[in-house]
VOPAGU-2260 file (C-alpha; in pm, 1 decimal, decimal comma):
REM VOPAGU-2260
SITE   aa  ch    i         X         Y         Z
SITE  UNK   A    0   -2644,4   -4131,7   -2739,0
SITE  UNK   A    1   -2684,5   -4490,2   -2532,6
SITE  UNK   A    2   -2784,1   -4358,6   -2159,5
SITE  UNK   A    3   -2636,7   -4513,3   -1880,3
SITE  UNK   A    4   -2796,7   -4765,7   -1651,7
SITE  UNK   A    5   -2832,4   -4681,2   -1270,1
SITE  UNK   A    6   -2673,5   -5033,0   -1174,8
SITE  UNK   A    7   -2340,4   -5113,2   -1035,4
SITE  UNK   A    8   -2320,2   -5411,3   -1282,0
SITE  UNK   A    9   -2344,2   -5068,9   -1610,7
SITE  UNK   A   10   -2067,7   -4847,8   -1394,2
SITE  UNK   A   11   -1791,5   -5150,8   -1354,5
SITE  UNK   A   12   -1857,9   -5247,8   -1722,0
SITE  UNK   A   13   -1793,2   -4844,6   -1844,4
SITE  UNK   A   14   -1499,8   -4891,7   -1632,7
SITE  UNK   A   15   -1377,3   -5139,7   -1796,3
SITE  UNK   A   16   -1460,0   -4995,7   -2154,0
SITE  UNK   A   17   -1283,2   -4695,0   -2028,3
SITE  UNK   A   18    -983,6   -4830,2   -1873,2
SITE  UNK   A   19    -730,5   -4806,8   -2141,5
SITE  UNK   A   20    -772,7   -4460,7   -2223,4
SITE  UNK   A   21    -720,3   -4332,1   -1879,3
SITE  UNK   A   22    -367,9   -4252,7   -1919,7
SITE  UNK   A   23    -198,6   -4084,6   -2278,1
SITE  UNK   A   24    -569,5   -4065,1   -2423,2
SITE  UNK   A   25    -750,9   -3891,7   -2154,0
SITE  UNK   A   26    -480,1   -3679,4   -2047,8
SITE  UNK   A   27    -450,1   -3533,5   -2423,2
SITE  UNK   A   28    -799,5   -3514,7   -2482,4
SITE  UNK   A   29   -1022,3   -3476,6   -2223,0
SITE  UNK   A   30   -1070,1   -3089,5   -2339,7
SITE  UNK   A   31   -1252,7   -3186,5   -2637,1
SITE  UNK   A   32   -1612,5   -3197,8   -2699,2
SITE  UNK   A   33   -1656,6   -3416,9   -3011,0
SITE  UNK   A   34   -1989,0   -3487,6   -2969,5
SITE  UNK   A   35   -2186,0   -3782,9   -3014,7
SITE  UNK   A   36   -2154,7   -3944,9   -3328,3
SITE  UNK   A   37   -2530,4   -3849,3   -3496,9
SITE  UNK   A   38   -2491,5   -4132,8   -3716,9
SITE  UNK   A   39   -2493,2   -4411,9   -3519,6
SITE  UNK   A   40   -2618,1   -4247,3   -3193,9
SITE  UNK   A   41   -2313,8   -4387,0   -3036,0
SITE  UNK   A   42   -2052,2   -4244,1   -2801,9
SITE  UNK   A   43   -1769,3   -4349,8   -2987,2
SITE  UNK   A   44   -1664,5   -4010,9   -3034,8
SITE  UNK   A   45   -1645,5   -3969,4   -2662,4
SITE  UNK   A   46   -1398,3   -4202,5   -2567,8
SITE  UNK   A   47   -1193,0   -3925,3   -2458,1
SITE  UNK   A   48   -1389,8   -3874,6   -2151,8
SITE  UNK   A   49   -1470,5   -4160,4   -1901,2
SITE  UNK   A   50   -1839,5   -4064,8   -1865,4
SITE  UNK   A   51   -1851,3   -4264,6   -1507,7
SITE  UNK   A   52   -1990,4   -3918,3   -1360,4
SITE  UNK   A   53   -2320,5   -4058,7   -1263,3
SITE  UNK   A   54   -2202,1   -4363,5   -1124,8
SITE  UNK   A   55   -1953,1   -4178,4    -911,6
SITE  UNK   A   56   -2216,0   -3913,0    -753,9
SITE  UNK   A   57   -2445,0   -4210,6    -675,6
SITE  UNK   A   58   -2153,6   -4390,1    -526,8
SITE  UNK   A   59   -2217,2   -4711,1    -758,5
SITE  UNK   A   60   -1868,2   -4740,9    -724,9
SITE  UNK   A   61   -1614,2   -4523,1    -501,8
SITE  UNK   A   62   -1347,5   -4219,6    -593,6
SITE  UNK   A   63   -1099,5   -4495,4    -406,7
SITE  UNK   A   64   -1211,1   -4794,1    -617,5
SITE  UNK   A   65   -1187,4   -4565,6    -908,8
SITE  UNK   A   66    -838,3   -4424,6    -839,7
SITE  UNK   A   67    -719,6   -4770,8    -733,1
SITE  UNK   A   68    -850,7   -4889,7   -1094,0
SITE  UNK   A   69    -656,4   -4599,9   -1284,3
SITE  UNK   A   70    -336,6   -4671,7   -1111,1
SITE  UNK   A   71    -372,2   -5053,8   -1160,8
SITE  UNK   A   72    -456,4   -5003,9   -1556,3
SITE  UNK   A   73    -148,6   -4731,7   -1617,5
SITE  UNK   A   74      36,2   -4614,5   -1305,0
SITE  UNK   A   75     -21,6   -4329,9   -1096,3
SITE  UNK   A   76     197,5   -4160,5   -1281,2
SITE  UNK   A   77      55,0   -4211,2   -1634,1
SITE  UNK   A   78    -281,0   -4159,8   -1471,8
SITE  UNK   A   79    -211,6   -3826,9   -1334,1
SITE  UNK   A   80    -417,1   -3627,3   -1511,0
SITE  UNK   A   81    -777,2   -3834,3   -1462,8
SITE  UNK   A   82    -655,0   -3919,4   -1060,3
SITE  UNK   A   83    -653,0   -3541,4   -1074,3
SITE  UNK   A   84    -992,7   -3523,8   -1179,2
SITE  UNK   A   85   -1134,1   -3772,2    -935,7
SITE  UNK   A   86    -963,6   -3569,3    -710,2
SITE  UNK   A   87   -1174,1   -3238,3    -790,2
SITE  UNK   A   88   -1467,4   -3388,2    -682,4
SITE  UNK   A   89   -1327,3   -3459,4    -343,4
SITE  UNK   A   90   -1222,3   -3058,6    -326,6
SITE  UNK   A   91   -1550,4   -2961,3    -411,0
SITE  UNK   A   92   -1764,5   -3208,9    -183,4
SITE  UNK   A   93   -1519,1   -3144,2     105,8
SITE  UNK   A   94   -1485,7   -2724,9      70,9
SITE  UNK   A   95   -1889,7   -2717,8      76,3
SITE  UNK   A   96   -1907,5   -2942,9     341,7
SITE  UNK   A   97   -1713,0   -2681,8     529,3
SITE  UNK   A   98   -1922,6   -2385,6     422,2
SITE  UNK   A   99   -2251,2   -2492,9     396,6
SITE  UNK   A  100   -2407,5   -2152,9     402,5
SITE  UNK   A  101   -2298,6   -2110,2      75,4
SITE  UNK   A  102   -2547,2   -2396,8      28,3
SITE  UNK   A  103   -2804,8   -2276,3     218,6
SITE  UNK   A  104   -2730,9   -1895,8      49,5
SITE  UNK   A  105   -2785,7   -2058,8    -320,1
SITE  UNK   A  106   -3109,1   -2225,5    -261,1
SITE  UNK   A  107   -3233,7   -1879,2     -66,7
SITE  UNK   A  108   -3117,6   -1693,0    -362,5
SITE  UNK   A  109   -3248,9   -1945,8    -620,5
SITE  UNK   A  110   -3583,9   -1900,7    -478,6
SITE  UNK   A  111   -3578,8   -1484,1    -508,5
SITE  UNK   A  112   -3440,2   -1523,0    -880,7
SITE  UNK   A  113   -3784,7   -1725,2    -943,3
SITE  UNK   A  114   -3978,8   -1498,6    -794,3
SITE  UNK   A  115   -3827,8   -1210,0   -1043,0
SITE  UNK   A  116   -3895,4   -1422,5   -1348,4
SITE  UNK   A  117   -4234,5   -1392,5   -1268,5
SITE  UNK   A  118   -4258,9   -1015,5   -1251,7
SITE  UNK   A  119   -3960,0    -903,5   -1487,2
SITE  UNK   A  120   -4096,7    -986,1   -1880,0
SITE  UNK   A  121   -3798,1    -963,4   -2033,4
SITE  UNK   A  122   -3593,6   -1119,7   -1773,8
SITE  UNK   A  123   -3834,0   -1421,7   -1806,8
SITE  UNK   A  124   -3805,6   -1410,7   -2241,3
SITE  UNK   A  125   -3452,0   -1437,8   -2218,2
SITE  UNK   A  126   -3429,7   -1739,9   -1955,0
SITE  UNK   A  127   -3713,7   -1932,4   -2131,8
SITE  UNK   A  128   -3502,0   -1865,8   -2476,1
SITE  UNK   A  129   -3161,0   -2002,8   -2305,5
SITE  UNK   A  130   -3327,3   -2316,3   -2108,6
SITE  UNK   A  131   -3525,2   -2411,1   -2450,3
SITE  UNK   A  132   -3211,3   -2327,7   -2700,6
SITE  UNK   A  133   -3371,8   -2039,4   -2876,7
SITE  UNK   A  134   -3126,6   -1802,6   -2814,3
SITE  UNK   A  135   -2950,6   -1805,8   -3166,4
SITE  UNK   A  136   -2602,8   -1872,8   -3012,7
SITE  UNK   A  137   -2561,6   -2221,0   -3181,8
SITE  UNK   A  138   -2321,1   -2385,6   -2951,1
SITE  UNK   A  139   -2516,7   -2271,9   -2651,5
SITE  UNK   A  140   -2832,5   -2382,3   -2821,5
SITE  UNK   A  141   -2673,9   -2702,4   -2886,7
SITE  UNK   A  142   -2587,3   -2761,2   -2513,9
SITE  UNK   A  143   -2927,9   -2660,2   -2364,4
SITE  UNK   A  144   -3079,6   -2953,7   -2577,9
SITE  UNK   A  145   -2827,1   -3205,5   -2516,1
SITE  UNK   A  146   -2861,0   -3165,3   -2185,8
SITE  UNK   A  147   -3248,6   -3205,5   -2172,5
SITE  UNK   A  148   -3283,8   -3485,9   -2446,6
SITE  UNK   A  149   -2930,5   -3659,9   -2289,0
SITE  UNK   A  150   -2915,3   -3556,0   -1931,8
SITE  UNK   A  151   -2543,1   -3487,1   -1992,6
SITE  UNK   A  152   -2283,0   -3228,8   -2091,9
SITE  UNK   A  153   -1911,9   -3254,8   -2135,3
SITE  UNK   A  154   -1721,4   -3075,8   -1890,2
SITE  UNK   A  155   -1587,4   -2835,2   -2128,0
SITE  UNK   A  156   -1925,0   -2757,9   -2268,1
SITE  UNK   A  157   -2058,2   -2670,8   -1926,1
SITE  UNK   A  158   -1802,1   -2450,3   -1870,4
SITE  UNK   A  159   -1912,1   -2245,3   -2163,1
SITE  UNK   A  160   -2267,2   -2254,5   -2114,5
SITE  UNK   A  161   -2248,5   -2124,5   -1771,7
SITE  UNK   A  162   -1979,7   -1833,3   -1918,2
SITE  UNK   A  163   -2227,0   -1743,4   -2209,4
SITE  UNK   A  164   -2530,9   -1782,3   -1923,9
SITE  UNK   A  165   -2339,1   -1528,2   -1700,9
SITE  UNK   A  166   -2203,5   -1306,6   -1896,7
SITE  UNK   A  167   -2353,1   -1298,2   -2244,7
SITE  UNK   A  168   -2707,6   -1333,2   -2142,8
SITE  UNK   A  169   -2705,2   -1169,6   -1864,8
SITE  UNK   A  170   -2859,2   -1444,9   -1627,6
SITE  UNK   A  171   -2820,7   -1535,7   -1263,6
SITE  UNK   A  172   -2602,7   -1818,9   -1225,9
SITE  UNK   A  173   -2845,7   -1931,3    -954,6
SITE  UNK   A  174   -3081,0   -1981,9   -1263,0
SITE  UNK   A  175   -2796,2   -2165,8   -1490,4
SITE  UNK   A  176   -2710,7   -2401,0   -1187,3
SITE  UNK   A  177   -3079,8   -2485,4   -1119,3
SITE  UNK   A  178   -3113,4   -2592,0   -1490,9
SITE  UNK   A  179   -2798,0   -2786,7   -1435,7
SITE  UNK   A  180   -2956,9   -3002,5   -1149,9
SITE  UNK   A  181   -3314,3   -3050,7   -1325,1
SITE  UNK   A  182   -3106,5   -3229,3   -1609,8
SITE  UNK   A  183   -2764,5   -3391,3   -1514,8
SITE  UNK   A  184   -2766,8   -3776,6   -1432,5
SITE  UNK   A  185   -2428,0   -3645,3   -1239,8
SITE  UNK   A  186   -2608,3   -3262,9   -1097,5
SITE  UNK   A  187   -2457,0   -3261,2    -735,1
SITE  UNK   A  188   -2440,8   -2994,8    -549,6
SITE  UNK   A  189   -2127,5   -2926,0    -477,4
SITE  UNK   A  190   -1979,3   -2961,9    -802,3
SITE  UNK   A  191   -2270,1   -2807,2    -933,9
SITE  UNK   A  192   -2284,3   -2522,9    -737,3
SITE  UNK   A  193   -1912,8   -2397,2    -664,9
SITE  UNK   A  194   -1853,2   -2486,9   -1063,4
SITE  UNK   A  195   -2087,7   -2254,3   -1152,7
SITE  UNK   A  196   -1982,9   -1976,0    -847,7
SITE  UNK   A  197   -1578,6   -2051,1   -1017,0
SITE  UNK   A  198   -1720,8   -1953,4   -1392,1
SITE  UNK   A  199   -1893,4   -1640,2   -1238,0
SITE  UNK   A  200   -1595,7   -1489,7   -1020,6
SITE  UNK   A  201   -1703,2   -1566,1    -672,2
SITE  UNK   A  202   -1559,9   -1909,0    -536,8
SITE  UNK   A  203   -1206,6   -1766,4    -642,9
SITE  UNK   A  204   -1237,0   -1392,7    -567,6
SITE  UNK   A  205   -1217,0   -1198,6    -879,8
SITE  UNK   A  206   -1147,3   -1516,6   -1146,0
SITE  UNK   A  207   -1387,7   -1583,5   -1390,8
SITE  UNK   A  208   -1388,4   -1821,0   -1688,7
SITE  UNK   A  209   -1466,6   -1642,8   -2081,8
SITE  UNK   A  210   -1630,3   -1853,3   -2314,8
SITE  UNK   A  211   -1500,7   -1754,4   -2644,4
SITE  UNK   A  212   -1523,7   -1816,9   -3001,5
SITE  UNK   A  213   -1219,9   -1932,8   -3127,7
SITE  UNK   A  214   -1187,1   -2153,0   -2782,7
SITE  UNK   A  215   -1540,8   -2319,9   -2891,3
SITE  UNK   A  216   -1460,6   -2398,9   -3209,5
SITE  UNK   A  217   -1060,2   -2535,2   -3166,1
SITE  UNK   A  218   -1233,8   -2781,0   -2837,7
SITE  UNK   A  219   -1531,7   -2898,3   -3046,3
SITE  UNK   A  220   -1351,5   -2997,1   -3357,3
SITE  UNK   A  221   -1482,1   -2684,4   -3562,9
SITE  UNK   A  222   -1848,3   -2810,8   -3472,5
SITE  UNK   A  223   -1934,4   -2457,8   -3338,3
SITE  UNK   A  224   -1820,3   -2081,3   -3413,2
SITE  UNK   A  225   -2060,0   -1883,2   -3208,0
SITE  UNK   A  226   -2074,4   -1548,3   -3233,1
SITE  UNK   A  227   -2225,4   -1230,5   -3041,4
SITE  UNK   A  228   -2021,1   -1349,5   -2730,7
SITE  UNK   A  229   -1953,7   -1125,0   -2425,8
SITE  UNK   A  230   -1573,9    -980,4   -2509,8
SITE  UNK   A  231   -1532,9    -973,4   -2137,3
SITE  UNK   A  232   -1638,5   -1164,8   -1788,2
SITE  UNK   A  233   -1660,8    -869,0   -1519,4
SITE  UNK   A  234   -1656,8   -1074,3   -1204,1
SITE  UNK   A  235   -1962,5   -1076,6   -1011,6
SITE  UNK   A  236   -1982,0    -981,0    -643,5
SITE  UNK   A  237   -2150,5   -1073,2    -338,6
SITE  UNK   A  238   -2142,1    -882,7      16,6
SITE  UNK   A  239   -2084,0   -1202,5     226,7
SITE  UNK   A  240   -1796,6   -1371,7     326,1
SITE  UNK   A  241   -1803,9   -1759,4     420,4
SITE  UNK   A  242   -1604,2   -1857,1     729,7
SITE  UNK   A  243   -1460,9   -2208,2     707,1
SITE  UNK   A  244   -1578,9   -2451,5     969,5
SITE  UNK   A  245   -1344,5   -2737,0    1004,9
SITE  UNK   A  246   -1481,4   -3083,0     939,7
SITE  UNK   A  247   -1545,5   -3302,6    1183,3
SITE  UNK   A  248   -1561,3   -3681,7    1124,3
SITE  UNK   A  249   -1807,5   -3879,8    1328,0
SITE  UNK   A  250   -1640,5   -4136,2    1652,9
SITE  UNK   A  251   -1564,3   -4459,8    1595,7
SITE  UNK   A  252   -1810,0   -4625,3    1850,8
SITE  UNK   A  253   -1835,8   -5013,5    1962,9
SITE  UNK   A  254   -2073,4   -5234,1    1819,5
SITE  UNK   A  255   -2434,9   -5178,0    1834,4
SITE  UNK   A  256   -2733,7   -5374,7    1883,6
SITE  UNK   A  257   -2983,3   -5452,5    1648,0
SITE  UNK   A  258   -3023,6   -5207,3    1405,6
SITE  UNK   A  259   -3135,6   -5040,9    1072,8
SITE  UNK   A  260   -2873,9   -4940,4     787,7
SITE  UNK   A  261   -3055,7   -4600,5     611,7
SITE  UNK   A  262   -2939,6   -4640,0     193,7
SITE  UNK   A  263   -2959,2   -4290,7      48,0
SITE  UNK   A  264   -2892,4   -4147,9    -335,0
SITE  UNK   A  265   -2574,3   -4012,8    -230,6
SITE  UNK   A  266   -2419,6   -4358,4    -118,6
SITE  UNK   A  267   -2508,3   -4653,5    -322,3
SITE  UNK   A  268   -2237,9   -4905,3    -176,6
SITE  UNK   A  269   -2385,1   -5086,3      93,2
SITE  UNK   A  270   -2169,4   -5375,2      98,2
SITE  UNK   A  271   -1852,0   -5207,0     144,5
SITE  UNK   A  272   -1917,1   -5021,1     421,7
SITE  UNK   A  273   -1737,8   -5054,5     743,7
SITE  UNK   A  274   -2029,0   -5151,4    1012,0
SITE  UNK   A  275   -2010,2   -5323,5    1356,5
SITE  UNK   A  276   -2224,7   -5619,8    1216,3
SITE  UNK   A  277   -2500,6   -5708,8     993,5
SITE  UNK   A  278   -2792,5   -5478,1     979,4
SITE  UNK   A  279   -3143,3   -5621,1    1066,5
SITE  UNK   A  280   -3322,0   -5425,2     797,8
SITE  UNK   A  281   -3256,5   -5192,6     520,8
SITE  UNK   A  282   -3424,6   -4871,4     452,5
SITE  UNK   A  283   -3357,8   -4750,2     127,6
SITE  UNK   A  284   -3459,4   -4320,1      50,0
SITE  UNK   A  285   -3428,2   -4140,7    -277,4
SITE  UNK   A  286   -3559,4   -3768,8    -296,4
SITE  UNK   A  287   -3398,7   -3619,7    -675,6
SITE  UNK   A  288   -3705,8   -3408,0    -681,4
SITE  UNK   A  289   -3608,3   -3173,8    -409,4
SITE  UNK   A  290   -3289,7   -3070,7    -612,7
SITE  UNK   A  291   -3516,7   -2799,5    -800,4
SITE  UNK   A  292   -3843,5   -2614,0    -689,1
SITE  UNK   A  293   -3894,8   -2691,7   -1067,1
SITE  UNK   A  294   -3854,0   -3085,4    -985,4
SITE  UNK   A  295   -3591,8   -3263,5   -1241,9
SITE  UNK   A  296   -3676,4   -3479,4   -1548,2
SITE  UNK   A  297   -3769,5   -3807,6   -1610,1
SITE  UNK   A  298   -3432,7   -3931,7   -1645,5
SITE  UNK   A  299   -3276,8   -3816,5   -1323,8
SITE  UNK   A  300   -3567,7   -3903,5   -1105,6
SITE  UNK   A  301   -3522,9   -4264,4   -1291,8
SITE  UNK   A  302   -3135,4   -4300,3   -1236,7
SITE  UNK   A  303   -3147,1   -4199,3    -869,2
SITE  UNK   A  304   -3468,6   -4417,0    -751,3
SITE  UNK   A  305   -3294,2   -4700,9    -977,2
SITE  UNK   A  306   -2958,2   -4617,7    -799,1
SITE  UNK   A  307   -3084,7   -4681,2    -462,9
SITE  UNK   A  308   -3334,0   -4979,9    -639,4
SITE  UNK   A  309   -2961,2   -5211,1    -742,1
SITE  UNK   A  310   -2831,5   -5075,8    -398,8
SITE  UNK   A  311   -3108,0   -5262,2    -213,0
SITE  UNK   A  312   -3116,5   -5555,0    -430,9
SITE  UNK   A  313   -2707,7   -5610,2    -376,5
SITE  UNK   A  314   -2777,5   -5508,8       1,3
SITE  UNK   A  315   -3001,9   -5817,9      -9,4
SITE  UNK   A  316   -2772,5   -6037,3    -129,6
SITE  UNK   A  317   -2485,2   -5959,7     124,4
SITE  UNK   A  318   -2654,1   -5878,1     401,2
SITE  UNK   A  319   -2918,7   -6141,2     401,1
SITE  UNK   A  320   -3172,5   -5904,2     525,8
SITE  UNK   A  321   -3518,6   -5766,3     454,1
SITE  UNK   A  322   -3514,9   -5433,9     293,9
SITE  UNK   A  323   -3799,1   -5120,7     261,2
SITE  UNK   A  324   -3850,8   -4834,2      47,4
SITE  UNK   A  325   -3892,4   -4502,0     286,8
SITE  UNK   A  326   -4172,7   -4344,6      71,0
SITE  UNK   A  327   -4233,1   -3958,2      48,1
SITE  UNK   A  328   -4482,6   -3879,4     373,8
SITE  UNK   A  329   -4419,0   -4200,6     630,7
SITE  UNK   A  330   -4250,6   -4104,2     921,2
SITE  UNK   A  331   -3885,2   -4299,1     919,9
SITE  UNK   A  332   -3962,5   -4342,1    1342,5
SITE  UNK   A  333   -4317,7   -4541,1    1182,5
SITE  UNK   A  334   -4063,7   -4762,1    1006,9
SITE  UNK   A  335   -3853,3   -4821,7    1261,6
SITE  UNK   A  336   -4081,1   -4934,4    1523,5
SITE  UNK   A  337   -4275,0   -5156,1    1251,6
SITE  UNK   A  338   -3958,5   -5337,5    1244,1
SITE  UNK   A  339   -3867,3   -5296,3    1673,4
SITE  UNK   A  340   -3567,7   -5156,8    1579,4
SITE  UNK   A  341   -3384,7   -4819,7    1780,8
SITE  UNK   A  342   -3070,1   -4803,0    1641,3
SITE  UNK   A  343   -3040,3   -4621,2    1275,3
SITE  UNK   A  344   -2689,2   -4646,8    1099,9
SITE  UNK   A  345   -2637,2   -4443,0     788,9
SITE  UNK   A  346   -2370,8   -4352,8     506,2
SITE  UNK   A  347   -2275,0   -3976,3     535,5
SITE  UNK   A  348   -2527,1   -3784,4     423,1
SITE  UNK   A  349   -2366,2   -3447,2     239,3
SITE  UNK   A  350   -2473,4   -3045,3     249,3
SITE  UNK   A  351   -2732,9   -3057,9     -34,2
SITE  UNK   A  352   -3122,6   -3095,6    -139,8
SITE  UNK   A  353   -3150,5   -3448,0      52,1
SITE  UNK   A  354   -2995,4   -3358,2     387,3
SITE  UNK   A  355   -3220,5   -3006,6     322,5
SITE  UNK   A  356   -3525,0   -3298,5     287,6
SITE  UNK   A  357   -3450,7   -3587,8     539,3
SITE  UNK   A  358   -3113,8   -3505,4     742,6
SITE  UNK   A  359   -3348,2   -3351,0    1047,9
SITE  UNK   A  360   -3555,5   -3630,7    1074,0
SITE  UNK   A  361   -3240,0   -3875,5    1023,2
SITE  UNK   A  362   -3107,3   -3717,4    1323,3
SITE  UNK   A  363   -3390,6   -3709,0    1493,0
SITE  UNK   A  364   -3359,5   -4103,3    1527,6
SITE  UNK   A  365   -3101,5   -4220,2    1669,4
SITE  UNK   A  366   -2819,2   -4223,8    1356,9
SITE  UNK   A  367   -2489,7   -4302,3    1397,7
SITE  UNK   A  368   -2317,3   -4134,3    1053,5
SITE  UNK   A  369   -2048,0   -4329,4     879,8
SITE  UNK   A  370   -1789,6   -4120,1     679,6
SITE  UNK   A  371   -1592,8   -4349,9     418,1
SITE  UNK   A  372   -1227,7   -4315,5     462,7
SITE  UNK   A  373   -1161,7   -4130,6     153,8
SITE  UNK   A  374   -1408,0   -3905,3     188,3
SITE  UNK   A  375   -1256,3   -3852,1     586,6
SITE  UNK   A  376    -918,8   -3851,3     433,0
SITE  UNK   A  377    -987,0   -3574,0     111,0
SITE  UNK   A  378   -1223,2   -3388,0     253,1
SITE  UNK   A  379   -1074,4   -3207,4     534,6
SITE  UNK   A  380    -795,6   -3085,9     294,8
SITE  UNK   A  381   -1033,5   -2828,4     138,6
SITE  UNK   A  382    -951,1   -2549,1     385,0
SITE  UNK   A  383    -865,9   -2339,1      35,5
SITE  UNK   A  384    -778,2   -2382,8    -317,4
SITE  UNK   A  385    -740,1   -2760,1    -502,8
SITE  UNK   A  386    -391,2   -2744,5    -561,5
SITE  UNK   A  387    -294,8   -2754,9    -195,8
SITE  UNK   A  388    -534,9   -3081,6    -206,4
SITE  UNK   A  389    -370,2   -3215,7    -482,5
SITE  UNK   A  390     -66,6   -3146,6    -276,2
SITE  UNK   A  391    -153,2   -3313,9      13,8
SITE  UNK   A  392    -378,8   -3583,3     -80,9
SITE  UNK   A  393     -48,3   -3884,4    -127,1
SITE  UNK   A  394      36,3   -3851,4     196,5
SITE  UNK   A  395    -337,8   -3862,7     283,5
SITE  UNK   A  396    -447,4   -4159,9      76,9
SITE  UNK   A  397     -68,2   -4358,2     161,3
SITE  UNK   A  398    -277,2   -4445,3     466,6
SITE  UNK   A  399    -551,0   -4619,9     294,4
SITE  UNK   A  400    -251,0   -4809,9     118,0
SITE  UNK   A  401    -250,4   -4622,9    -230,2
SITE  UNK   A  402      65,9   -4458,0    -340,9
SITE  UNK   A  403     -33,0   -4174,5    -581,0
């Protein structure tokens, strides 16, 4: 499998590989996990699925730019089904965003289930089997090595794993979605998290997602028929309830002076943000490590820190401006004062293991947060289910001038 480059340049060219099959194809397909094609190490076979994940959680190019290109190549219409996808993400990013304990509750509870590894044997035997494939199930086996050699999964395929995870193996999904972010180019937590909360029963009350045999093997072409797998998923429960706290988008505000433009992992689009004139310097922060107490692999510490590498160098280029690296232990105030600067301006910075890392001392000097209009526009519609999003979201994005 060719892995993707953390560059703006390797996300418009995918898009462009990708663009004819957004409509009939991907619509028809997307379900299927054909797998690479082992002969060539290729991804031939996957031209069902887009594979612009990683681009998209790093922001290398926009959910708008990528909607406006699926409409452009086949019509809203005929483009339904991927728009739809695009506009999952949205759902996701905007219903954490408005219960970030949930957040916060994960990584408390991720913690504890690492602490019980070390003092329950068996407990620890089975996880080590499952993250290492060596738990005889060979589709699940299969997964849990593609993911660490490839740093992907299909969709479909990580539906599954977290099913057989949860309720074949008996794991906490805490666990499962900690794996997840050590190893996806594309882990984020939102999707991350409330994907694997969905599969176990607890981000919609009660409905849970079965992996099962014959549902393996008609999705991966007959690649898998896995057997020994749980004949039922018995929800799991928690005590606590999470209260919805409406989203508020940061003021518009007049120009500044002179200040500093902060480029994080999560937003790698410098030049097309909206800003009251050029920036005097550019501080550029990457932090993939904090995603897992376990740190993440090779691969996703590479595409983030190159992520936020191309978003400098094109930040550069537009801006016309000197740029730094914020390294782990400087002080972002020691930065700013190198440079005489008081005023920080920033991309929103989402609920997850950054804003856990940085997003106090952000604050702490003097940031004015910039929302992107999409994300101000999608967001805020996550009050409850996707559908109602889905819903909503043409008469939401009709003011950004797409017609859905």
């Amino acid at each position: 499998m060719t892995h993707p480059q953390p560059t703006r340049a390797a996300a418009l060219s995918r898009l462009t590989d990708f663009a004819a099959n957004i409509g009939h194809n991907y619509a028809h397909k997307r379900n299927f996990d054909y797998g690479p094609d082992a002969d060539t190490e290729q991804d031939g076979w996957r031209d069902n699925v887009s594979r612009l994940s990683p681009y998209v959680r790093h922001k290398l190019f926009t959910e708008q730019e990528l909607i406006a290109a699926a409409i452009e190549a086949h019509g809203a219409r005929d483009a339904d089904k991927f728009i739809a996808e695009v506009l999952w993400r949205g759902y996701f990013k905007g219903w954490l965003e408005q219960r970030p304990e949930v957040w916060t509750d994960y990584v408390t509870n991720r913690d504890a289930q690492f602490k019980q590894l070390k003092a329950l044997g068996g407990l620890r035997k089975t996880y080590e089997q499952a993250i290492e494939g060596r738990t005889g199930i060979d589709a699940f086996d299969h997964w849990a090595k593609e993911l660490v050699e490839t740093g992907y999964l299909h969709n479909h395929a990580r539906m599954w794993f977290a099913s057989i995870w949860i309720f074949t193996l008996k794991l906490p999904w805490e666990l499962g979605a900690d794996f997840f972010l050590q190893h996806l180019l594309d882990g984020d937590a939102a999707s991350n998290t409330l994907s694997w909360r969905w599969v176990g029963g607890l981000h919609t009350k009660g409905k849970t997602y079965l992996a099962t045999k014959d549902n393996i093997t008609q999705f991966t072409g007959g690649r898998f028929s896995p057997t020994g797998l749980a004949a039922e998923a018995v929800p799991l429960k928690e005590d606590k309830s999470y209260k919805l706290r409406p989203l508020k988008t940061p003021p518009a505000r007049p120009a500044a002076a002179a200040f500093a433009l902060l480029i994080h992992e999560e937003d790698c689009r410098p030049e097309s943000l909206v800003l009251p004139q050029k920036p005097t310097l550019i501080i550029g922060v990457s932090g993939p490590d904090g995603k897992s107490p376990k740190g993440v692999s090779d691969k996703v510490r590479a595409f983030s820190n190159g992520a936020v590498a191309d978003a400098l160098a094109r930040a550069v280029d537009h801006f016309g401006c000197d740029t730094v690296f914020w390294n782990q232990g400087e002080k972002l105030r020691d930065i700013l004062a190198e440079a005489k600067l008081e005023r920080l301006l920033a991309p929103w910075l989402p609920v997850g293991a950054l804003k856990d890392a940085i997003g106090k001392e952000v604050n702490g000097n003097n940031v004015r947060w910039i929302m992107r209009e999409y994300d101000a526009a999608i967001w805020p519609l996550a009050t409850k289910g996707f559908f109602p999003v889905k819903k909503k979201a043409p008469d939401a994005l009709r003011a950004l001038g797409m017609e859905l």
